[in-house]
Every structure is written in structure tokens, then in C-alpha cells.
C-alpha positions as CSV (number, residue, x, y, z in Angstrom):
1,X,12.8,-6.1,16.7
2,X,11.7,-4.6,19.9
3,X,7.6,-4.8,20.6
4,X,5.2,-1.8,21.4
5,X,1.8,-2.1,22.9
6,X,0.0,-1.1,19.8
7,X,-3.0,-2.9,19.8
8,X,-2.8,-2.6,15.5
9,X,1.0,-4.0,15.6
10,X,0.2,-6.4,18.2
11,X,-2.4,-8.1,16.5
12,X,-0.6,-9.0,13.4
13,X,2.6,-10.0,15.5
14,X,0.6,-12.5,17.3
15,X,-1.3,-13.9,14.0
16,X,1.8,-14.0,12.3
17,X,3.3,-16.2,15.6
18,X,0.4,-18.5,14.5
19,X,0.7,-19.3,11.2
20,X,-2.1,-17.0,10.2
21,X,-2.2,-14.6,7.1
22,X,-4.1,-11.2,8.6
23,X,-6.1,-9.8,5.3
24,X,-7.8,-6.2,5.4
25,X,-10.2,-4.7,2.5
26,X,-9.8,-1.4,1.2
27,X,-13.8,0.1,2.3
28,X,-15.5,3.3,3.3
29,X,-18.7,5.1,3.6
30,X,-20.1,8.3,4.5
31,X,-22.4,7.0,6.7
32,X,-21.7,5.9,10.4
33,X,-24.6,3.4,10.8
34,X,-23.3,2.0,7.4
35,X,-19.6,2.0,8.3
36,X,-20.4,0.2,11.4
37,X,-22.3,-2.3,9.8
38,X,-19.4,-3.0,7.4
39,X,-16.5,-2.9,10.0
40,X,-19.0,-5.6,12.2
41,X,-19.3,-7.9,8.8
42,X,-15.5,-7.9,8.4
43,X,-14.6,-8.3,12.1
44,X,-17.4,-11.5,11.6
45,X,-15.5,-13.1,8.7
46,X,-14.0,-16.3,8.6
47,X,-10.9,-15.3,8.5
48,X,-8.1,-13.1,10.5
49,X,-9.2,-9.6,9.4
50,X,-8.6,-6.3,10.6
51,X,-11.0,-2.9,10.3
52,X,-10.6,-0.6,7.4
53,X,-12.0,3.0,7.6
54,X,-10.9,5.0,4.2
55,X,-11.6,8.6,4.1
56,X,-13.6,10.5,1.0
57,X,-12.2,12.3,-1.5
58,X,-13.5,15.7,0.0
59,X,-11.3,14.5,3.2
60,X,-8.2,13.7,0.8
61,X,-7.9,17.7,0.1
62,X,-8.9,18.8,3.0
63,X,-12.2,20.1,1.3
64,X,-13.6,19.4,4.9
65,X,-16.9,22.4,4.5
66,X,-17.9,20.6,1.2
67,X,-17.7,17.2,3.1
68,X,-19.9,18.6,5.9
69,X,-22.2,20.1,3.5
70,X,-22.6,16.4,2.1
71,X,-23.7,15.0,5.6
72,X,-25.9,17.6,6.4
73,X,-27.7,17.4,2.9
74,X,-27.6,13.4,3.0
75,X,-25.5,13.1,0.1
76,X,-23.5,10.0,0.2
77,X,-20.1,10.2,-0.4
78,X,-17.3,7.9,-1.6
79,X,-15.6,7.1,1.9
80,X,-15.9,8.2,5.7
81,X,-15.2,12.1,6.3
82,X,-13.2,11.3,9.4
83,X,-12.9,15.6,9.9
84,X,-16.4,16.3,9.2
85,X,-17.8,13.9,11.3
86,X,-14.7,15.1,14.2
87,X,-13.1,12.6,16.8
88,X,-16.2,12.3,18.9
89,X,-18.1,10.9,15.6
90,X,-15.2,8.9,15.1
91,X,-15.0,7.3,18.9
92,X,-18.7,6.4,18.5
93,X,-18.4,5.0,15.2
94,X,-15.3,2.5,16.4
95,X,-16.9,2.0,20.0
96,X,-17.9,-1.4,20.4
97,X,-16.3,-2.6,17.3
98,X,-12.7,-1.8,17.6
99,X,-10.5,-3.5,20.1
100,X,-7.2,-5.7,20.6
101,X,-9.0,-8.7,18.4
102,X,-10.0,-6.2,15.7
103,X,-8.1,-3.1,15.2
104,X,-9.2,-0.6,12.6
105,X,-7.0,1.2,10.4
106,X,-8.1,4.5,9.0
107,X,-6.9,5.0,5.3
108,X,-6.6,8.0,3.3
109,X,-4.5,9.5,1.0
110,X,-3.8,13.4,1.6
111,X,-0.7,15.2,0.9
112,X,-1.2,17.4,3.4
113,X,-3.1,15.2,6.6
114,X,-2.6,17.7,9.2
115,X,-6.2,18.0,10.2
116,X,-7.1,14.1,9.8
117,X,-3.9,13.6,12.1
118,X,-5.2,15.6,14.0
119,X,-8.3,14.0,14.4
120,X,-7.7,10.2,14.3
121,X,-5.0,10.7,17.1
122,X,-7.9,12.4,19.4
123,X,-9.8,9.6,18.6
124,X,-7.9,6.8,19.3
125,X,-7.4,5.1,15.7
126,X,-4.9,2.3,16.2
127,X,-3.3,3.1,12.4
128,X,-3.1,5.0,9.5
129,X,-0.9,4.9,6.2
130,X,0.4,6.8,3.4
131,X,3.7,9.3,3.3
132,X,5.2,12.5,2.3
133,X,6.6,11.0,-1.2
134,X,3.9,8.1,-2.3
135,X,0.7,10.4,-1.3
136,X,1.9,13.4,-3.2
137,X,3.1,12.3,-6.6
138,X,0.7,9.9,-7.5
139,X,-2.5,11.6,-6.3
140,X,-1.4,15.4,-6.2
141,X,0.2,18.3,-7.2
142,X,1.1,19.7,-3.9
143,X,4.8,20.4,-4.3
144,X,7.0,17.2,-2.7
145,X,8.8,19.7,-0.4
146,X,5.6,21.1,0.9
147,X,4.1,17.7,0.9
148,X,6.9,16.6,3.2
149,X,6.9,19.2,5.9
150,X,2.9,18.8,6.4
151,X,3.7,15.2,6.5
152,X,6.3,16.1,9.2
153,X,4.3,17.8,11.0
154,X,1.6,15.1,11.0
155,X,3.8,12.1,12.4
156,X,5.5,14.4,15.0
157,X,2.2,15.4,16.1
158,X,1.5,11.8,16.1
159,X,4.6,10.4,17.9
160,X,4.2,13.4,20.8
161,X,0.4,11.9,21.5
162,X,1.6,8.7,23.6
163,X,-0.9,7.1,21.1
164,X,1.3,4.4,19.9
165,X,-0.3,5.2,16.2
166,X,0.6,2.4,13.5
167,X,2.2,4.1,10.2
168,X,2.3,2.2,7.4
169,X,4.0,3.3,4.3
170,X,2.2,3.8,0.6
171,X,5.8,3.3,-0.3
172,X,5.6,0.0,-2.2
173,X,2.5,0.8,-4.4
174,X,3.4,3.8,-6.5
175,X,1.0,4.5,-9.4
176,X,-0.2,1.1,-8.5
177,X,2.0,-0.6,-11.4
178,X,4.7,-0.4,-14.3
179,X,7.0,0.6,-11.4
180,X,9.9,-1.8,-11.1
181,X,10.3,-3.6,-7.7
182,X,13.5,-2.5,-6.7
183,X,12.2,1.1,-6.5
184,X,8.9,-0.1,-4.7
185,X,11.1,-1.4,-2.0
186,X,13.4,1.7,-2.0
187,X,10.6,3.8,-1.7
188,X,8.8,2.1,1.1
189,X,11.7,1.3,3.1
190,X,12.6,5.5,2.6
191,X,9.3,6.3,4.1
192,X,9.3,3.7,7.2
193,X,13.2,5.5,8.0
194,X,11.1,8.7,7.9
195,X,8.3,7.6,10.2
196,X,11.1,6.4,12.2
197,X,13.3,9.4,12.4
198,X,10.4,11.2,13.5
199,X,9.7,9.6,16.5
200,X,7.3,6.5,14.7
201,X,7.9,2.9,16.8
202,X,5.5,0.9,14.9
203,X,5.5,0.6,10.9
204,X,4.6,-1.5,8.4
205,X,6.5,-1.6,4.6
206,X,4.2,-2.4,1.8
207,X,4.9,-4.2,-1.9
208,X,2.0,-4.5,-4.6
209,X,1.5,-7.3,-6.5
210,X,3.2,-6.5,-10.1
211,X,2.9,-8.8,-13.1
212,X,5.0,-11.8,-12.6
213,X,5.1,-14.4,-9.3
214,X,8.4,-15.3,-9.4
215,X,9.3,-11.6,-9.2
216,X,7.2,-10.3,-7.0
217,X,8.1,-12.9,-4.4
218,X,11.7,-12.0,-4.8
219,X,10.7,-8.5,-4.4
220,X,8.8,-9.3,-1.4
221,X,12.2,-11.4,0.0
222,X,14.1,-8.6,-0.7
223,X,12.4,-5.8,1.1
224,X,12.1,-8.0,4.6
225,X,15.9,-8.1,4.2
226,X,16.7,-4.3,3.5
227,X,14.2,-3.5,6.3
228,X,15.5,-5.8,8.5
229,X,18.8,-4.2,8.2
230,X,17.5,-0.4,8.2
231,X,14.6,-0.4,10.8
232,X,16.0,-2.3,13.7
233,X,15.2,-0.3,16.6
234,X,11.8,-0.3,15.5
235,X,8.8,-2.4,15.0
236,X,7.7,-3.0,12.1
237,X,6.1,-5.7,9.4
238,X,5.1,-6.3,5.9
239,X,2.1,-5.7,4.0
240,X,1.0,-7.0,0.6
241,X,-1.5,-5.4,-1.5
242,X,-3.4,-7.4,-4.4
243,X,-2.6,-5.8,-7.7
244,X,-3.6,-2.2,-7.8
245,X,-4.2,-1.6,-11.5
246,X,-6.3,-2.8,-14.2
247,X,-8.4,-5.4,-12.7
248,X,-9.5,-8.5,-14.5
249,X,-13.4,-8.3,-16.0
250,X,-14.3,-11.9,-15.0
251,X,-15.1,-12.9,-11.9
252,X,-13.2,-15.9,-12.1
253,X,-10.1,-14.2,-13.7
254,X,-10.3,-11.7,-10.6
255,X,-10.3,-13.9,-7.8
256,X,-7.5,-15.9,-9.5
257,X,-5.2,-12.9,-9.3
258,X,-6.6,-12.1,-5.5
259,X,-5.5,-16.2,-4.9
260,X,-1.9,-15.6,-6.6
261,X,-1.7,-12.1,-4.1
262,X,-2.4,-14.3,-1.1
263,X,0.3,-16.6,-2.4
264,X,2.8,-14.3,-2.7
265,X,2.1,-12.9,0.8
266,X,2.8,-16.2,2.1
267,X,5.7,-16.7,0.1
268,X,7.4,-13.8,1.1
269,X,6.6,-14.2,4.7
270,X,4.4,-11.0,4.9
271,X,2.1,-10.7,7.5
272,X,-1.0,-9.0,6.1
273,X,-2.9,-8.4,2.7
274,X,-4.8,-5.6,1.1
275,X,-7.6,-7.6,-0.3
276,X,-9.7,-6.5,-3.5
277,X,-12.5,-7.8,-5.0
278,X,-14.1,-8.9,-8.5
279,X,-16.6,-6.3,-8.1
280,X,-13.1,-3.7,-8.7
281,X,-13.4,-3.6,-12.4
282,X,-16.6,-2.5,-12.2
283,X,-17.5,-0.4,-9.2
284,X,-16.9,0.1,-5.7
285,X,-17.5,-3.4,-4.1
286,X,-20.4,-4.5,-1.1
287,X,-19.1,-5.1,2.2
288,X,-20.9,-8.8,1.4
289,X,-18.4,-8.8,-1.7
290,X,-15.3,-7.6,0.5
291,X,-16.1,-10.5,2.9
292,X,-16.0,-13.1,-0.1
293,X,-12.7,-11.8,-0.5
294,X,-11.5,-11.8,2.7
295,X,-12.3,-15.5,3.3
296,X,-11.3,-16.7,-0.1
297,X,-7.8,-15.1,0.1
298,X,-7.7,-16.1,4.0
299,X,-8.7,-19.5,3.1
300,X,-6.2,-19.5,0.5
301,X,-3.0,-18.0,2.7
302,X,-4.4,-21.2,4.9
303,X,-3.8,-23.6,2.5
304,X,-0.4,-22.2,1.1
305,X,2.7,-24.2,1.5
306,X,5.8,-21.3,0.9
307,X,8.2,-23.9,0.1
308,X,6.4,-25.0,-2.9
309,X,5.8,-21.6,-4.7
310,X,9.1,-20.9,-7.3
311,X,10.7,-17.9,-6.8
312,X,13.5,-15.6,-8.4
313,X,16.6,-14.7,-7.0
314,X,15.8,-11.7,-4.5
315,X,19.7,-10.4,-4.3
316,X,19.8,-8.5,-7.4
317,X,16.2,-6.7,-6.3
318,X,17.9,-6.3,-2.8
319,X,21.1,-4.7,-4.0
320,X,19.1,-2.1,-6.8
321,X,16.6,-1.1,-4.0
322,X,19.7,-1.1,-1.4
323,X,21.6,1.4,-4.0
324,X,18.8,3.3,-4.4
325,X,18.2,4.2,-0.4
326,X,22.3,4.9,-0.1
327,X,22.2,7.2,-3.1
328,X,19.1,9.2,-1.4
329,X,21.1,9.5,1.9
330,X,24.0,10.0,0.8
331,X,25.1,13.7,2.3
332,X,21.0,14.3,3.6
333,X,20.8,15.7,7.0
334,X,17.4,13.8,6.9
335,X,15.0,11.4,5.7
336,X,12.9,13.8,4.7
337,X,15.4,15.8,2.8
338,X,16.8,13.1,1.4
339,X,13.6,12.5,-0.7
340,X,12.8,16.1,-2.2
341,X,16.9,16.3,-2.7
342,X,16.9,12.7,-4.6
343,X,13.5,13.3,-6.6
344,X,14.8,16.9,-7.6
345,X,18.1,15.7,-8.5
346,X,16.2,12.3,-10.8
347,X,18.3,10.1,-8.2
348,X,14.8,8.3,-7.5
349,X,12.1,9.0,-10.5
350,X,8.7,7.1,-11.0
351,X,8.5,6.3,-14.4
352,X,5.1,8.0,-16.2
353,X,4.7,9.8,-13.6
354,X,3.9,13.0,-14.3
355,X,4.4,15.6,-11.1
356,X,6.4,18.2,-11.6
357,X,8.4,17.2,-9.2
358,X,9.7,13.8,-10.6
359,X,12.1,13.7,-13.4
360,X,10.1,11.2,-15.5
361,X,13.0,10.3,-17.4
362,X,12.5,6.5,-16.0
363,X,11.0,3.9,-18.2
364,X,9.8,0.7,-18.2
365,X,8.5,-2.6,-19.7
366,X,7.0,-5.7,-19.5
367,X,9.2,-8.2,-20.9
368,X,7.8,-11.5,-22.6
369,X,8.3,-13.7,-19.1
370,X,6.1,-11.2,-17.9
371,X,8.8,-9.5,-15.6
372,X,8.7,-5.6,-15.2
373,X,12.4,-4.5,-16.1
374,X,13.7,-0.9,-16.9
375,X,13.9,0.2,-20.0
376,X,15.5,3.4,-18.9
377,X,16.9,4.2,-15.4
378,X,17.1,8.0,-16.2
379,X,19.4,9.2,-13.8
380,X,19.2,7.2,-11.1
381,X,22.6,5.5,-9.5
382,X,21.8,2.1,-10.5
383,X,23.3,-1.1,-12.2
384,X,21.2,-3.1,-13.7
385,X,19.9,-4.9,-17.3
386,X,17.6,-3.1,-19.6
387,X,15.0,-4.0,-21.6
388,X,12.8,-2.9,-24.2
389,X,13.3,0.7,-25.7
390,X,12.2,3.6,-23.5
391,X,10.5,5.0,-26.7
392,X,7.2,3.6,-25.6
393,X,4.0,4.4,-27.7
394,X,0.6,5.3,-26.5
395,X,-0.9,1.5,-27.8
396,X,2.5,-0.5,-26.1
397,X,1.4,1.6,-22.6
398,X,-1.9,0.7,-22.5
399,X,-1.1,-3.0,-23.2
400,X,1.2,-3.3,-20.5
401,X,-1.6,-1.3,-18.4
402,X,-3.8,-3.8,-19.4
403,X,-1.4,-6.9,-18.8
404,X,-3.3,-8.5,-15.6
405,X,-6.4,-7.7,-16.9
406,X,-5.8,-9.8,-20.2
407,X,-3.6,-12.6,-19.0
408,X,-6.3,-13.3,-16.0
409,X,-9.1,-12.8,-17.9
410,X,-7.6,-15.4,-20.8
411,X,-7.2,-17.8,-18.1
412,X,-10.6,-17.6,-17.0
413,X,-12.0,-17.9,-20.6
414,X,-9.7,-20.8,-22.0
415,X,-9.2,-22.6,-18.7
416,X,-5.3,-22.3,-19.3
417,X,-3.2,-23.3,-16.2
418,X,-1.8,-19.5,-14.8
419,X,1.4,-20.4,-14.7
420,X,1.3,-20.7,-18.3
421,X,0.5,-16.6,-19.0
């Protein structure tokens, strides 16, 4: 892979070249005073971090006026309005703090970024995240096509700017869960081709913990492999977020599944970890709480030896995900039209989700090893076993929503080795 001087891809190249797991919380506040204080706590950690800004909700929909008319009334809001408070606001905040041994990421989740590209380029963010498919179906109802051209017209505004901006791709956490791995991996590796094809040197693919270890590291195997083979004239590297659904209640459930996350990074040779915290069943965590995280999982990653950790076999995740991305490019002039032509046409569907624009024919299940396997592939161009029967009731969904949750929190109450849920 060739090397850029992005001071956000740099970083995590050279951590990586030392052993070290780089881990990164999911944080933001309205406040710059506040949001400075928190970036300087996790820049102080014991561990290998980098800087997390993540916009509001108001930002998300580009409600920018209402976000403004939260500053000036003093209302706090549930992340930084990177628009509202404009790039000078934004320089100010990061000056000081950001910096080749700490780069910030700014994180988001707008269909349509336009405006916060606009802004986060002017001020010199090192990285942002998200894309054209994993930003609109989960969290929108923008239509995909119109989701993709604003997101083209972000990352070519991005890759004109001489910024060297960091992309990382949502890609690999759709709907958080109940999403087979091979179409995580699929997904994320579609999105990093995209970034690519517009003129993007420096991604990142993600994977979210799922529901089984031995899985999940396989899955983890499998995308390094497919994006070693798709993204080679790029730079890029792997990111692992700790589970994104139901969290555990206890605290000691929680970090348990946070510990198995930071195992499975270093399993699968990823280089960096979306961190949560016990405080996520509950509320929106402290920055003292994100720390705790930060250090346990770092500590953990520290303490990890890869070769002793079981895994499954990653070929059969590597050759669905690989059918997948051939399917969606088959006869597409682009990336980008390759993933509104394969959603409309069901050749890639999310299963339960419920945009207009996927086919939602997809299913799957939680089988009693814990794996996630489909139950239905819908229309998808796929071989592969299936499981349970797509006919899934509303009490069988919410148990499998609930899976980590239980299984973790079981462990915490009976004391019962994890390896035995």
C-alpha cells in the first residue's frame, strides 16, 4: 500500500508498526470549552488514542438555523454543531489539541454532508466517516440515489482540497447488528472503492462486533483480504467498533463485551477500535467514563496474544462478501451506481431494514452457537447455508436484539466463563 502524509493515516500506520492497538470513543458536545476539555482527557489517556468530535443531531440534517439558535440560547445539544459554530470555531476548538500525535476525527452521520464537508475541509479536520449507502438507510429517508450524488459531491469536494482528508467507511456497521458479516464486509469494502474512485487516498474499512468471536474474527480476516485485493493503490486500514446494539446493563457484563471487542481487533490484525462504555445502556457516557474505556480496552489490546484467540474459517465469509461486491459491479459504470443499481435490483438488501429503498426481503438469525447466519438471502447472488425460518416473530426479534445484552449480563451475574454463552 502506498503512504500519504495524512497526519490521521499516519498515526495509526506508525502505532500499528509498534504493536500498538489505536482506540477512539464515540463523544461530542455543543460546547467548545467542553469539547476541548474532553479531546485534552482522551489525548491524556493511558493509552494510544486518537480525538473524536461527533456532530449533533441538528448538524445530521443539516437543520444548521435550529443548531445556531441552540448556541445562542445556551441550550446544550447532543454533539458539536461543526456548521453552526463554522471552520473558524472549529480551528480554535482543535488548536492546541490536534496534531500528528493526536489527530481528531470529526464524526457524523448526514445523508447529505455537503455543508459539513464543506466546513471540516476549511478547517483542517484530519478525518471524517460515514458514506452514500450506510448513512442513508439506516438513519434516513433521503432517497439512496440522492443520498449518493450529495455524497459525491462531498468527497470530490474533499479530494480537490489538497487536504489529504481521512474517509472512513460506516460500511461494516449497518443497523448496528443482525446483519450477517459477509454483507458488512461487502458493504464497507463498496464504499472505500467509492471514496477511492473519487479521488480519496486514505481510507479506513470498518466491521462491528456481531454476536459470536469465532465469527467475527473470521469476518474481520476476511475483509483485510478482499480489501487487500480491491484497494491497492490506496491507503488504507481497518477499524473495529465494539458492538453497536443492545448494550449489556451491568457494568461488569459491559466491559466484558468492550474486552472481547479489543480481542477481536487484535485477532484480526485491525488497527484501531471504536470504544464504548458501560455508561451506553444507560445514557450518554462522561469523558471520565470514555477514558476508563479507552485504557481498559488499550490495556487489554496490550495484553492480547492473536495466536491464542480461536477463530472460524474466514474463506467462506471472504468468498459471500467477494460475490457480493462482483454482483454490484457487474455492468456499473461506477461505484456509486453500482450501489443504488444493486439495492434497487435486491442484489445487496439489509435485512429489517426498512428504507424504501432496500428490498427487505433479507432475513436473518441467531443460531444456537451464537453465529448470525441467513435465514433468507432474498435476492441477493449468493451461496451459502441457511438457517432458521425467515418467518421471524416480533418476541424471536427482540431476543436476538437483545442477545449481547442477556448473554453478557448472565455472565456478569452467574460468573460463568464467556466462552461458555
Amino acid at each position: 500500500m502506498m503512504r500519504t502524509n495524512g497526519r490521521f493515516q499516519n498515526f495509526v500506520h506508525s502505532a500499528a508498526a509498534q504493536g500498538r492497538l489505536v482506540v477512539q470513543p464515540r463523544m461530542g458536545v455543543s460546547d467548545p470549552l467542553r469539547m476541548r476539555a474532553g479531546l485534552l482527557a482522551v489525548r491524556d489517556a493511558t493509552a494510544t488514542t486518537v480525538g473524536t468530535v461527533t456532530v449533533d443531531s441538528y448538524t445530521r440534517v443539516n437543520d444548521h438555523a435550529a443548531a445556531r439558535r441552540a448556541l445562542d440560547s445556551g441550550t446544550g445539544l447532543n454533539g458539536f454543531p461543526i456548521v453552526a459554530h463554522g471552520a473558524q470555531g472549529t480551528r480554535d476548538l482543535l488548536a492546541g489539541v490536534a496534531d500528528a500525535t493526536f489527530p481528531v476525527q470529526v464524526r457524523h452521520g448526514s445523508a447529505q454532508p455537503e455543508e459539513l464537508f464543506e466546513t471540516l475541509i476549511e478547517a483542517d479536520v484530519d478525518a471524517t466517516e460515514g458514506g452514500p449507502v450506510s448513512y442513508c438507510l439506516p438513519y434516513s429517508r433521503v432517497r439512496l440515489a440522492e443520498a449518493e450524488r450529495s455524497w459525491r459531491r462531498s468527497v470530490s469536494l474533499a479530494a480537490s482540497s489538497n487536504r489529504d482528508l481521512h474517509i472512513e467507511t460506516f460500511g461494516g456497521c449497518m443497523l448496528g447488528q443482525l446483519c450477517p458479516p459477509g454483507l458488512l464486509i461487502a458493504l464497507s469494502v463498496l464504499e472505500a472503492l467509492y471514496f477511492a474512485e473519487h479521488g480519496i487516498r486514505s481510507v479506513s474499512v470498518s466491521y462491528a462486533q456481531q454476536t459470536h468471536f469465532g465469527q467475527d474474527v473470521a469476518a474481520v480476516l476476511a475483509l483485510r483480504r478482499l480489501a487487500s485485493e480491491l484497494l491497492r493503490d490506496i491507503d488504507w486500514h481497518t477499524v473495529v467498533y465494539t458492538f453497536m446494539g443492545v448494550y449489556p446493563h451491568t457494568e461488569i457484563g459491559a466491559f466484558c463485551l468492550l474486552e472481547d471487542s479489543a480481542r477481536l481487533a487484535v485477532a484480526g490484525g485491525a488497527e484501531r477500535l471504536i470504544v464504548k462504555t458501560p455508561a451506553e445502556a444507560h445514557r450518554i457516557p462522561t469523558f471520565s467514563e470514555n477514558v476508563s474505556a479507552l485504557e481498559f480496552a488499550g490495556a487489554v489490546a496490550a495484553f492480547t496474544e492473536p495466536e491464542s484467540l480461536e477463530a472460524d474459517d474466514p474463506d467462506p465469509l471472504y468468498e459471500e462478501a467477494a460475490q457480493l461486491v462482483s454482483a454490484a459491479l457487474a455492468g456499473a459504470e461506477s461505484a456509486g451506481d453500482a450501489l443504488v443499481s444493486a439495492f434497487s435490483r435486491g442484489l445487496l438488501d439489509i435485512p429489517y431494514c426498512l428504507h424504501e429503498d432496500n428490498a427487505n426481503r433479507a432475513r436473518a438469525g441467531i443460531d444456537p452457537s451464537g453465529r448470525l447466519r441467513w435465514s433468507d438471502t432474498g435476492r441477493m447472488p449468493i451461496e451459502t447455508a441457511v438457517g432458521e425460518s425467515s418467518s421471524v416473530g416480533a418476541a424471536r426479534l427482540l431476543e436476538m436484539l437483545d442477545h449481547n445484552r442477556d448473554r453478557f449480563d448472565r455472565m456478569a451475574i452467574t460468573g460463568m466463563p464467556r466462552r461458555s454463552l
